[in-house]
N, C-alpha and C positions, 0 to 999 in steps of 0.2 A: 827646519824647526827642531830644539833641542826638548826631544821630549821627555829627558831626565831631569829638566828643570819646571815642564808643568806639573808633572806627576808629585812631587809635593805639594804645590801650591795649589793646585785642585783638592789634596787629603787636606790642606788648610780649610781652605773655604767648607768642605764639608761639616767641618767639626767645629767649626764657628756657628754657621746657620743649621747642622742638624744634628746639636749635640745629645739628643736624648734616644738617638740610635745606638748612642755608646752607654747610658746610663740606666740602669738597673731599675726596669720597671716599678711602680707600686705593687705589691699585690689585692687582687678582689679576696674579701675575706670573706665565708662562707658561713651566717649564723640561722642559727635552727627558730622555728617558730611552733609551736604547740601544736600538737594537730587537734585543736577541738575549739570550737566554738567559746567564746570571741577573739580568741587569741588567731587562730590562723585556720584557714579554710576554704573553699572555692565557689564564689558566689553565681549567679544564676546564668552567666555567661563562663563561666567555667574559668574564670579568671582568681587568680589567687589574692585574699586580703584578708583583714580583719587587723584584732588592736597589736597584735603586737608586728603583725606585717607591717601596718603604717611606720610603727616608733621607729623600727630599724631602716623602713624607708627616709624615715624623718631626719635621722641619728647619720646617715651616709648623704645625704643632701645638705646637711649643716657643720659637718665636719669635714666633706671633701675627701671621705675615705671610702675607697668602691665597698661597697659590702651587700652582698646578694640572698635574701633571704629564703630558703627554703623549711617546706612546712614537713614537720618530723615527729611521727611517732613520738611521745612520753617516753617511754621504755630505748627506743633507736637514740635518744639523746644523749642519756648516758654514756651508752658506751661507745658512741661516738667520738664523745669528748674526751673518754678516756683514752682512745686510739687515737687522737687527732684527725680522724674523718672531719670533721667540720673545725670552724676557729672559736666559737662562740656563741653566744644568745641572750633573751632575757628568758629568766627561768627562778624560782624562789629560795633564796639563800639555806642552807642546809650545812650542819657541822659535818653529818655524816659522808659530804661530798669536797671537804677541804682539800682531801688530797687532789681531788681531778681540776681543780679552777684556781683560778684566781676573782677576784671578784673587784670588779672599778669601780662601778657606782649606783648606786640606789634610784631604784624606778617609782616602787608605787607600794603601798598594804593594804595585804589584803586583808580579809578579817574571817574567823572559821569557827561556824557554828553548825548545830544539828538540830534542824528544820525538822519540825512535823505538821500536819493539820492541824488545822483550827479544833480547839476544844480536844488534842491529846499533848496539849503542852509537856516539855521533859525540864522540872524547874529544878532538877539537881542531876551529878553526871549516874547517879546510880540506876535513874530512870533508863539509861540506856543497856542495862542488861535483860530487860524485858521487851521480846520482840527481834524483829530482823531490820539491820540499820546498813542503808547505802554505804558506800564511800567509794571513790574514784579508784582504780587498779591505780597503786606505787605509790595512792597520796599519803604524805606523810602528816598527819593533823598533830599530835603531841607525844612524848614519851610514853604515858600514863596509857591512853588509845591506843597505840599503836601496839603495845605491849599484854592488852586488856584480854585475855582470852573468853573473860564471862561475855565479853557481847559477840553475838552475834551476827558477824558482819558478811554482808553480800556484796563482795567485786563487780563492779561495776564499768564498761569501758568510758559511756561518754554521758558528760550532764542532762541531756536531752531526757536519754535514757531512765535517767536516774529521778528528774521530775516525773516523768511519765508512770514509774512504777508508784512514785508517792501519792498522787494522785488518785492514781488506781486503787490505793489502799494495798496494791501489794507487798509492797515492805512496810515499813511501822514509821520510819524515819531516816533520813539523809545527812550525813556529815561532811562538811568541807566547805567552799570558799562561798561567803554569801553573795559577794558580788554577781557571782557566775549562776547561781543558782538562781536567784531573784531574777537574773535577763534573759534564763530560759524558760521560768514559771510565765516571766509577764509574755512574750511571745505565741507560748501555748495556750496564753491566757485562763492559767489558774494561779493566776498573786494572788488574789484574794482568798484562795483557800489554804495560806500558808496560816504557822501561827511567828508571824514574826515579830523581832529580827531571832529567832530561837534561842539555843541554850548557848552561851557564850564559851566557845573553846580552844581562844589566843587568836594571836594573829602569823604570817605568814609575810615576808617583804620580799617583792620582786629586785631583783640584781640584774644589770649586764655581768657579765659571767666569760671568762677567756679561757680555754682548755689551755693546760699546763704545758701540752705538746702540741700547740697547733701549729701545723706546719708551713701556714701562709708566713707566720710571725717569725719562725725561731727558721726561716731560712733568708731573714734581711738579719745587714750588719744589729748588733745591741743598739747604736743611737737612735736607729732608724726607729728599731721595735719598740725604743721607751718612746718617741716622738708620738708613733700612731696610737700608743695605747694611752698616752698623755690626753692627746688631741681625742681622742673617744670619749673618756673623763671628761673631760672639759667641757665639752658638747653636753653630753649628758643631764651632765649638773645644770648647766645651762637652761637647759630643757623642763627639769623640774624646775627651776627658779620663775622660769617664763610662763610657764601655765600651758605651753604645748601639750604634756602629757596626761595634765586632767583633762584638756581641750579634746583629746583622741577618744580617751577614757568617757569621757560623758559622750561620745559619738557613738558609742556604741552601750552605753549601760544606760544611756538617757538620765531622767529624773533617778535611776538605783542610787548612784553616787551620793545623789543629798538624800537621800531614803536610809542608806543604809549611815552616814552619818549623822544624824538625826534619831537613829533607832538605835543606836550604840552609843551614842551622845561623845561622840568621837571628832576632833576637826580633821576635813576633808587633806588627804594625802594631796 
């Protein structure tokens, strides 16, 4: 037997029927999800979901792209993405964060008012210097807010929380995303003692979002890196086009969605 002539023809046959032992994996891309209720959380089996674990479950099943969502801290997300610890997520478009992302494609809006009870309506923004006013730790609601030293504001870490002290009468009033706010009131069951939809204070659009340095990405060739981030685009868009993302969206805000468009006289994202 001349076995310097099968040992080629055996390296043939390998690389005919197993050529993707020679070719350069995909990579799983690693994007963050909210740690707070509805976006991402651990439900009664101690199993991880909510809305925006679905989208990205959704987003990697219709695009054919591995992507593993894991749920992260507010605050761990930033500078995560700024270090390339993770590759991405959905998270709300921000100028102040231009430098750390890139940003593909538009998810959802949200809309950010500051809720009180019933019969202590706030029908102008000056009403909010009298009194102590929630707001979520890192949220960002407006320049004017943010920058407002006369109110009074109490850090707050998670919405639950933050219906719960309104409720109680112990803060005066609550700023940030009505969506969120509405689906932990109805839960707790105190919607009815809101005065909604409250004082109007902009709105807020959800982004997929790609760290500047993520390292799943920027260690494939550049054709490769614009193909998958093409193909995430593309999906996505998709995605809102189709009705998939209100479809997730009303899974978990029920009836809020036409509530809160309806009380804003807004059509539905």
């Amino acid at each position: 037997m001349n076995v310097k002539r099968i040992i080629p023809y055996t390296s043939l046959i390998l690389l005919v029927f197993f050529p993707f032992r020679w070719a350069a994996a995909e990579p799983e891309l690693t994007f963050h999800v909210i740690a707070a209720q509805p976006f991402g959380y651990m439900d009664e089996k101690g199993e991880p979901t909510g809305l925006h674990y679905e989208l990205i479950q959704q987003l990697s099943i219709r695009s054919g792209i591995a992507i593993r969502p894991v749920i992260m801290p507010y605050n761990r997300i930033w500078t995560t993405l700024e270090n390339g610890g993770h590759d991405g997520g959905i998270v709300w478009r921000s100028s102040e964060r231009d430098s750390l992302v890139n940003y593909l494609s538009f998810v959802w809006t949200d809309y950010l008012t500051a809720l009180t009870l019933k019969n202590k309506e706030i029908n102008q923004y000056d009403d909010l210097h009298s009194g102590d006013v929630g707001v979520m730790n890192s949220s960002s609601i407006n320049e004017r807010f943010n920058n407002d030293t006369q109110i009074n504001k109490i850090k707050i870490g998670k919405y639950e929380n933050a219906v719960t002290m309104l409720a109680a009468e112990r803060i005066d009033a609550v700023v940030g995303n009505l969506f969120a706010y509405m689906y932990i009131a109805r839960r707790q069951k105190v919607l009815d003692k809101l005065s909604l939809p409250g004082f109007y204070m902009g709105h807020r659009e959800q982004w997929l979002q790609i760290s500047k340095k993520s390292k799943g990405l920027l260690a494939l060739p550049e054709g490769e890196r614009a193909r998958i981030i093409q193909k995430l685009s593309v999906t996505l868009e998709a995605m809102v086009t189709d009705g998939i993302i209100r479809q997730i969206n009303r899974k978990y805000y029920g009836d809020v969605v036409n509530q809160v468009s309806d009380l804003l006289g807004k059509p539905e994202s």
